[in-house]
N, C-alpha and C positions, 0 to 999 in steps of 0.2 A: 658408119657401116653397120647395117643390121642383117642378122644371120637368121634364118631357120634351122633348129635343130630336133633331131630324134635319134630316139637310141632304139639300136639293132641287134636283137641276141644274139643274131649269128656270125658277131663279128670276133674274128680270131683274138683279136686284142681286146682285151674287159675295157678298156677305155680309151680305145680311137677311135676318132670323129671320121665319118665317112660321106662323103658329098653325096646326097639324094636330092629327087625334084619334087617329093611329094614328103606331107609329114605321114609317118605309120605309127598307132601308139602302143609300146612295151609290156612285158609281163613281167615281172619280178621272178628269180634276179635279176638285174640291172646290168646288160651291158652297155656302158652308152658309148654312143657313135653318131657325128655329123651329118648335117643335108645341104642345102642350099647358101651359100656365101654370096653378099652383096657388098660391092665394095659402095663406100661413101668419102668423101674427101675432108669429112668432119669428123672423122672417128680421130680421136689422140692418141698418142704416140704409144703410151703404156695402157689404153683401156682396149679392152677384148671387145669384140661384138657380140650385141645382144644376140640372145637367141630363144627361140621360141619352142616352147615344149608340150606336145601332148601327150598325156600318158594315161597307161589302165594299167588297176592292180587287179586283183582276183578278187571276187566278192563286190567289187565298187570299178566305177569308171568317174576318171574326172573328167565332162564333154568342155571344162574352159581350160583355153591355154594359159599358160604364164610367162613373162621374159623379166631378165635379168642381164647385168652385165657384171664385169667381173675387172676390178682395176690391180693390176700389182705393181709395188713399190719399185722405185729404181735401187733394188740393192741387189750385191754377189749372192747365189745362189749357195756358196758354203755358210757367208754368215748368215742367212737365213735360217741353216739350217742348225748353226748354233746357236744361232736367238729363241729358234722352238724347243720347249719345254716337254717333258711326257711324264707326266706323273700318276704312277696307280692309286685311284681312291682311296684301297682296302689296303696297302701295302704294310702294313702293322698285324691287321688281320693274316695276311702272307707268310709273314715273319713269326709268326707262332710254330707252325707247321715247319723249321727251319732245321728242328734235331730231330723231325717224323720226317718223312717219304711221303710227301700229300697225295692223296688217291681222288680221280674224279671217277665216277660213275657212268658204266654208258650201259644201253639199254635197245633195242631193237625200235621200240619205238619212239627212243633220243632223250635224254636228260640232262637238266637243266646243270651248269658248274657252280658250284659255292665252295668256296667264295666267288664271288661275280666278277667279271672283270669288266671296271669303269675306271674312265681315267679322265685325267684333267687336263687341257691342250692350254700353254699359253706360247705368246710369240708368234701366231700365223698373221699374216698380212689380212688387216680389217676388211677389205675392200675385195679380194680376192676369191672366190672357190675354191672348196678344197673336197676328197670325195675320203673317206675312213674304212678300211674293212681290216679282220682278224683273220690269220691262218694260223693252224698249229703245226709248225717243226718237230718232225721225229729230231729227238737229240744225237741218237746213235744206232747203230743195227744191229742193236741188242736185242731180247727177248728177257722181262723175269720173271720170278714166281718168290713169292712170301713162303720161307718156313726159318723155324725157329726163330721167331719174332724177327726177321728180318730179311728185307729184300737181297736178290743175289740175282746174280747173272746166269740164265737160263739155254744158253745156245744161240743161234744167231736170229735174227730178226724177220716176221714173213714179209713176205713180199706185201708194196703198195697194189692196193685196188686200183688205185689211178692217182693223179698229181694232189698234191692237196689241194682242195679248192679254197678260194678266202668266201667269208661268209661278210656280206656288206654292212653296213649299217641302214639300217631303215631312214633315214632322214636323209639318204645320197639322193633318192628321187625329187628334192626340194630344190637340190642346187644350193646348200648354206654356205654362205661366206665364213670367212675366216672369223668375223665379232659374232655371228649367231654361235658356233661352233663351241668357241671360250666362252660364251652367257652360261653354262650350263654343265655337268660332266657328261662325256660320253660312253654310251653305256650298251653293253652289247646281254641286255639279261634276258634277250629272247633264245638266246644259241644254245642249243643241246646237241649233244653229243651221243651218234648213235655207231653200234656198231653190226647195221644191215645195212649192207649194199643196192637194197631195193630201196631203203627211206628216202624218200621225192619231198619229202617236207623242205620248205625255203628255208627253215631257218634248223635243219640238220647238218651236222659236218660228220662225216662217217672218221673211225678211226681203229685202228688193229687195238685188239683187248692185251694188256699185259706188255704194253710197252711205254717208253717216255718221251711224254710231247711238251715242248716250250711254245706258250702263246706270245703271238707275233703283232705288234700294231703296226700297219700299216699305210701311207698316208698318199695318198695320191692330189697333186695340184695339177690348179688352172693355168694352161700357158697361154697369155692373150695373142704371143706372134703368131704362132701356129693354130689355136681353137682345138688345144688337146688337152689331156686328163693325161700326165705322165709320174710313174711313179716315184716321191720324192724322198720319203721315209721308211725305212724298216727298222721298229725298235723293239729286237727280243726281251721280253717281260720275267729274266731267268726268273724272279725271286716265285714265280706262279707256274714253275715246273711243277709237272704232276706225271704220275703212270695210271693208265688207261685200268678199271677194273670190270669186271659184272657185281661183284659186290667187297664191299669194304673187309678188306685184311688186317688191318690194326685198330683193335678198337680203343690206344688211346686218340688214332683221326678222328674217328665214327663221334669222341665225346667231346671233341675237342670241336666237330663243325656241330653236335648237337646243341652244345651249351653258348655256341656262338651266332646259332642261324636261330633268326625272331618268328621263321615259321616252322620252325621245331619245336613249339610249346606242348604238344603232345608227346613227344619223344622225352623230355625232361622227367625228373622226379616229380611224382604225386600227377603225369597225364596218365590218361586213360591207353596210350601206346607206348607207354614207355616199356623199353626194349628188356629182356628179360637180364641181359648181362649186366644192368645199372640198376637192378635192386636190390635194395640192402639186405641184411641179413635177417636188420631188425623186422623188415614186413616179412619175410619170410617165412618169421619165426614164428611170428604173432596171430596169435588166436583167430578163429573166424570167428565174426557178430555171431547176439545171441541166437538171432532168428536162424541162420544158418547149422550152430549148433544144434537146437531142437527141434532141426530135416535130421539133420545126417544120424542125432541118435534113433528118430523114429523109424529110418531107414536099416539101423543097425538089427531094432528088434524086429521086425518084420522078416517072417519066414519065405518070402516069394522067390517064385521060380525065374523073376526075370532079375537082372542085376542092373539094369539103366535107370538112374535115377528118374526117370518118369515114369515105370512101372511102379518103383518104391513107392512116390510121393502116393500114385493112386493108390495102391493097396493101402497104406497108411489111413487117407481119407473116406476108404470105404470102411474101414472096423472104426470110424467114427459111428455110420449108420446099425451095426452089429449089435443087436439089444442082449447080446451073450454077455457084453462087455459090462454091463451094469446087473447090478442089485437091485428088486426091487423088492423084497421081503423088508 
């Protein structure tokens, strides 16, 4: 039995298959949904039918189709579900932030979280499809605010813009089986986190500032009876709770993701951006170079009427040309 399939944004459900007679090809995000079913009297008992996929993203079109089929195990659907594994990559990095209040960053135009959250899937059925996406759970319908070094409960919570949406994984439009899935960790380090309601970017999740959201793994499998994508796992990530900020309230976070994140080598001791609150006292202290001493004294003796070190420096370097300045008897 071989199927035709396409996926249709405008299907109520993110992943029900919907019979069409024609393939149409998708935009990212990804809702997919079913077209044309052919029965065959060779298809096996447990393998799904092929099906066939065209799709466009933005920026590229892919004009060749591809198909795949999809076989799952003859086992109970609980112990499946505790034969899969869900392990955060970074969950040590996690556990640092464990006696802090971990703060993510959001930004109108969407910022990235770090620590990242990737994880490692074992247990999925080799042979199988399986589709991955992230949402973030308000924890509670609280609202806080940082003072006196510490979080506290601020009144009640605003209201949602709308449902949370899950943000996919890029590699859903392949159709990966269960063994491509576990080659690898899965990694969501394109998602930023914004909080405008206008951000149309694919890979923004909007979210209310000043509240606490738990990231959500999510797992949706392939059913071969039926040729649907139904949701199989939700596994909350507490230990990667975090509250939403515009900018970082505690700065032992701020040192704690500086000295840990390998693209904050500027922000460290001795970069050129390192932040004013992590300099020592010793630089503080410490003399300026000669060259800079012998501006600021020639600056001091100079009578000019403008006080901006670029007037100084020029006045300085014109009574170099002042033949008053010399002796010549």
């Amino acid at each position: 039995m071989c199927s035709n399939y396409s996926w249709s944004p405008q299907s109520s459900n993110p992943f029900e298959l919907q019979q069409q007679q024609e393939l149409t090809p998708f935009t990212l995000p990804l809702t997919p949904t079913p077209t044309t079913i052919n029965d065959s009297p060779n298809l096996q008992e447990n393998q799904s039918p092929c099906f066939k996929v065209e799709e466009s993203i933005p920026l590229f079109k892919q004009e060749e189709s591809f198909q795949l089929t999809a076989t799952s195990e003859e086992i109970k659907l609980d112990d499946l579900k505790d034969r899969i594994t869900i392990k955060l990559v970074e969950e040590k990095l996690f556990n640092k932030f464990k006696d802090l209040q971990l703060e993510m960053v959001i930004t109108k135009a969407g910022r990235n979280l770090f620590p990242k959250l990737n994880f490692a899937v074992e247990g999925l059925e080799p042979d199988n499809c399986y589709l991955f996406s992230v949402m973030f759970k308000r924890v509670d319908n609280l609202k806080y605010k940082y003072t006196k070094n510490q979080w506290i409960e601020n009144g009640p919570a605003d209201d949602e813009y709308h449902e949370q949406k899950e943000f996919p994984h890029a590699s859903n439009t392949q159709f990966q089986n269960g063994k491509q899935w576990m080659e690898s960790d899965i990694s969501f380090a394109k998602l930023k986190l914004t909080n405008n309601q206008q951000n149309s970017s694919k890979n923004a999740v909007f979210l209310r500032s000043l509240h606490k959201y738990c990231p959500v793994l999510i797992i949706y499998r392939f059913e071969p009876e039926n040729s649907t994508f139904t949701k199989f796992i939700e596994k909350e990530i507490t230990c990667s709770t975090f509250i939403t900020v515009t900018a970082y309230q505690n700065s032992a976070v701020t040192k704690l993701k500086v000295d840990n994140n390998p693209f904050a080598k500027g922000f460290r001791d001795g970069g050129r951006k390192r932040s004013r609150c992590y300099q020592s006292e010793e630089s503080e202290s410490s003399p300026p170079p000669p060259a800079k001493q012998k501006y600021l004294q020639a600056a001091a003796e100079t009578n000019s009427l403008f006080s901006t070190p670029f007037f100084n420096t020029l006045n300085y370097f014109q009574n170099w040309y002042n033949p008053n300045m010399y002796d010549f008897k």
